[in-house]
Structures are given as structure tokens and as C-alpha cells.
C-alpha positions, 0 to 999 in steps of 0.5 A: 500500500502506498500512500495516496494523494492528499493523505495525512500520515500518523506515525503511533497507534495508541490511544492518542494517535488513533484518537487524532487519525479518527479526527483527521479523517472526520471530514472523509479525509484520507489518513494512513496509521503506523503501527508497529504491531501487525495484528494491531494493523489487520484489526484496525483495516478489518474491524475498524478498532483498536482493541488494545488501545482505544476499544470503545471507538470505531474508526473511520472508513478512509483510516488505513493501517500500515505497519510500513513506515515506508508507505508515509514518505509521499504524506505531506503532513506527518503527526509523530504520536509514538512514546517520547522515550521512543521518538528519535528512534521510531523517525530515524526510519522515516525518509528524510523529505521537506515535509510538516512533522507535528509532534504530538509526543510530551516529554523531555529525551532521557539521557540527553535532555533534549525537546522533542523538536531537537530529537526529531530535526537530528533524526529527520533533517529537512522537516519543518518542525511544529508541535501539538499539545494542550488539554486533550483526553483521547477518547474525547478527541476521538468521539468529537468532543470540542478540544481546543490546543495550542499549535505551535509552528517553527515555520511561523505563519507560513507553516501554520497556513499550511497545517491549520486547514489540514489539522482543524475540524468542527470539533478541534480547533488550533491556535498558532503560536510560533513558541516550540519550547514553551509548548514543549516544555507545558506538555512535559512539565504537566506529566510530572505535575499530576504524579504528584496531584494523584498522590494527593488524591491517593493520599485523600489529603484533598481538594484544598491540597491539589489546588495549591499543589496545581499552583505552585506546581505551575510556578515550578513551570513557569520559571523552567520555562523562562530559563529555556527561552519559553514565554511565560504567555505561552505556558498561561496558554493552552498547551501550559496552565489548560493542559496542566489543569486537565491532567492533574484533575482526573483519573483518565489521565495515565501519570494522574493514575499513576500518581493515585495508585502510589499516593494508596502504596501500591510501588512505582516498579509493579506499576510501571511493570503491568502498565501497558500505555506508557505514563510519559511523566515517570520517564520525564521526572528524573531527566527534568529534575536533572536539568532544573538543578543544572539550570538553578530552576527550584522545582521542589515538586517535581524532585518530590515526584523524582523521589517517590517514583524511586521508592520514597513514601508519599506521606513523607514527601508531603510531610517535608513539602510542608515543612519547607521555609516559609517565604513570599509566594513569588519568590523564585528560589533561585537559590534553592533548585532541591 
């Protein structure tokens, strides 16, 4: 199968990357579907679902499935949806071609702290870079529920002229910045942020506490992204402050589960071992810890999650939060990265 003329590709069928192909091709537009596992392929093409990852949806007629990554080299329009850990690795086979590569994956490189954007532009040079994040819930993406998100286009207006009418449906409606990082940076900063808002909702320590937490976790964002170069406007917007607020609020988000199952003791090594999606926060801490340190960013939250992922007890991370010297609530703490 080769691609078709007009064809959108998606590279990552999970639950985030069928959701987008099932919105793409809402309009009777064409749409080709990599997955890596070939029983997935045959039941996307033969059934019209995605048992393992999004079951409840049935997928469009013009959805193809291909487990040749080959057969999207004549697609205009890429959205790259695989696992950030798993990115660089998944576009190295990819032809390099002047093509729009929107990322659609959170997370910071583990190993080398790299953006996703840097990941991508050394694994497929002569692709226009842009990114796709804000406040999304797959399966509500998938059934058309009305989502907005922050599109953010490292070609400016001229990329977003081209990507916006390709990308915007009824129900999914795009907003341009030019800010790479700062999109970037919302969408993996967040992961890290409802760990920690679901050991609160394990721990029943209550509303109260996840308000305070989403807040200050948000300054915590906010002055990461101003040492990288993001604008603190971008981070007030969808793919920062809206995003952060979604994900820290409910159980359909995997690293809020993932943070709940640990507030009630289950052990961050069983939990990541049974899981079958992946929790992109639990990959992000350690690496985003590393960095704030290095850039002397305070982010007290984000090590707390660091450390209970390796084993620390969520009761007595909370204790030393709240022991933490009392100061003004604008303070940076540039002083104090721990």
C-alpha cells in the first residue's frame, strides 16, 4: 500500500494517535496509521478498532493501517504520536523529505535532555518542525468532543497556513503560536505535575491540597520555562496552565493514575511493570529534575515526584513539602533548585 494523494500520515497507534487519525479523517479525509504491531494493523483495516488501545471507538472508513513506515514518505503532513522515550528512534526510519512533522509526543529525551523538536530535526533533517499539545483526553478527541490546543509552528505563519486547514475540524480547533519550547516544555512539565496531584488524591489529603499543589506546581513551570527561552504567555496558554489543569484533575489521565495508585502504596516498579500505555511523566521526572538543578530552576515538586517514583513514601514527601521555609509566594528560589 502506498500512500495516496492528499493523505495525512500518523506515525503511533495508541490511544492518542488513533484518537487524532479518527479526527483527521472526520471530514472523509484520507489518513494512513503506523503501527508497529501487525495484528494491531489487520484489526484496525478489518474491524475498524483498536482493541488494545482505544476499544470503545470505531474508526473511520478512509483510516488505513500500515505497519510500513515506508508507505508515509509521499504524506505531506506527518503527526509523530509514538512514546517520547521512543521518538528519535521510531523517525530515524522515516525518509528524510521537506515535509510538516507535528509532534504530538510530551516529554523531555532521557539521557540527553533534549525537546522533542531537537530529537526529531537530528533524526529527520529537512522537516519543518511544529508541535501539538494542550488539554486533550483521547477518547474525547476521538468521539468529537470540542478540544481546543495550542499549535505551535517553527515555520511561523507560513507553516501554520499550511497545517491549520489540514489539522482543524468542527470539533478541534488550533491556535498558532510560533513558541516550540514553551509548548514543549507545558506538555512535559504537566506529566510530572499530576504524579504528584494523584498522590494527593491517593493520599485523600484533598481538594484544598491539589489546588495549591496545581499552583505552585505551575510556578515550578513557569520559571523552567523562562530559563529555556519559553514565554511565560505561552505556558498561561493552552498547551501550559489548560493542559496542566486537565491532567492533574482526573483519573483518565495515565501519570494522574499513576500518581493515585502510589499516593494508596501500591510501588512505582509493579506499576510501571503491568502498565501497558506508557505514563510519559515517570520517564520525564528524573531527566527534568536533572536539568532544573543544572539550570538553578527550584522545582521542589517535581524532585518530590523524582523521589517517590524511586521508592520514597508519599506521606513523607508531603510531610517535608510542608515543612519547607516559609517565604513570599513569588519568590523564585533561585537559590534553592532541591
Amino acid at each position: 500500500m502506498s500512500a495516496r494523494e492528499g493523505a495525512i500520515g500518523v506515525v503511533g497507534a495508541g490511544a492518542w494517535g488513533t484518537a487524532l487519525a479518527q479526527m483527521l479523517a472526520s471530514d472523509g479525509r484520507d489518513v494512513l496509521l503506523w503501527a508497529r504491531e501487525s495484528d494491531l494493523v489487520r484489526e484496525v483495516n478489518e474491524s475498524r478498532r483498536n482493541p488494545l488501545y482505544l476499544p470503545a471507538a470505531e474508526l473511520a472508513p478512509t483510516i488505513r493501517a500500515t505497519e510500513a513506515l515506508g508507505d508515509l514518505a509521499a504524506c505531506a503532513t506527518i503527526l509523530a504520536v509514538t512514546p517520547a522515550q521512543h521518538l528519535g528512534a521510531v523517525l530515524g526510519g522515516l525518509e528524510a523529505a521537506p515535509r510538516d512533522l507535528v509532534l504530538c509526543s510530551k516529554g523531555i529525551e532521557a539521557g540527553t535532555g533534549r525537546l522533542m523538536n531537537a530529537v526529531a530535526s537530528q533524526a529527520v533533517p529537512g522537516s519543518e518542525i511544529a508541535v501539538l499539545s494542550g488539554p486533550t483526553f483521547a477518547h474525547e478527541v476521538a468521539a468529537g468532543l470540542p478540544t481546543a490546543v495550542t499549535l505551535a509552528c517553527g515555520g511561523g505563519e507560513a507553516q501554520w497556513d499550511r497545517l491549520a486547514p489540514a489539522i482543524a475540524r468542527p470539533s478541534f480547533r488550533p491556535y498558532y503560536s510560533d513558541d516550540l519550547v514553551g509548548a514543549e516544555i507545558g506538555g512535559a512539565v504537566k506529566n510530572v505535575l499530576a504524579i504528584a496531584c494523584g498522590v494527593v488524591d491517593g493520599l485523600a489529603l484533598g481538594q484544598n491540597a491539589r489546588a495549591a499543589l496545581i499552583a505552585r506546581g505551575y510556578a515550578e513551570m513557569l520559571r523552567f520555562g523562562e530559563a529555556l527561552g519559553a514565554r511565560p504567555e505561552t505556558l498561561a496558554g493552552l498547551c501550559g496552565l489548560g493542559d496542566l489543569v486537565l491532567t492533574c484533575s482526573s483519573t483518565s489521565s495515565r501519570n494522574f493514575s499513576l500518581g493515585k495508585a502510589l499516593g494508596e502504596g501500591q510501588s512505582a516498579a509493579s506499576l510501571m511493570a503491568d502498565r501497558r500505555t506508557v505514563a510519559e511523566g515517570a520517564h520525564t521526572a528524573p531527566v527534568l529534575t536533572e536539568l532544573a538543578m543544572r539550570h538553578g530552576v527550584a522545582m521542589p515538586i517535581v524532585a518530590a515526584v523524582y523521589r517517590l517514583l524511586g521508592g520514597a513514601a508519599g506521606r513523607e514527601i508531603v510531610s517535608e513539602l510542608l515543612a519547607r521555609p516559609l517565604r513570599s509566594e513569588q519568590d523564585p528560589a533561585q537559590d534553592d533548585p532541591a
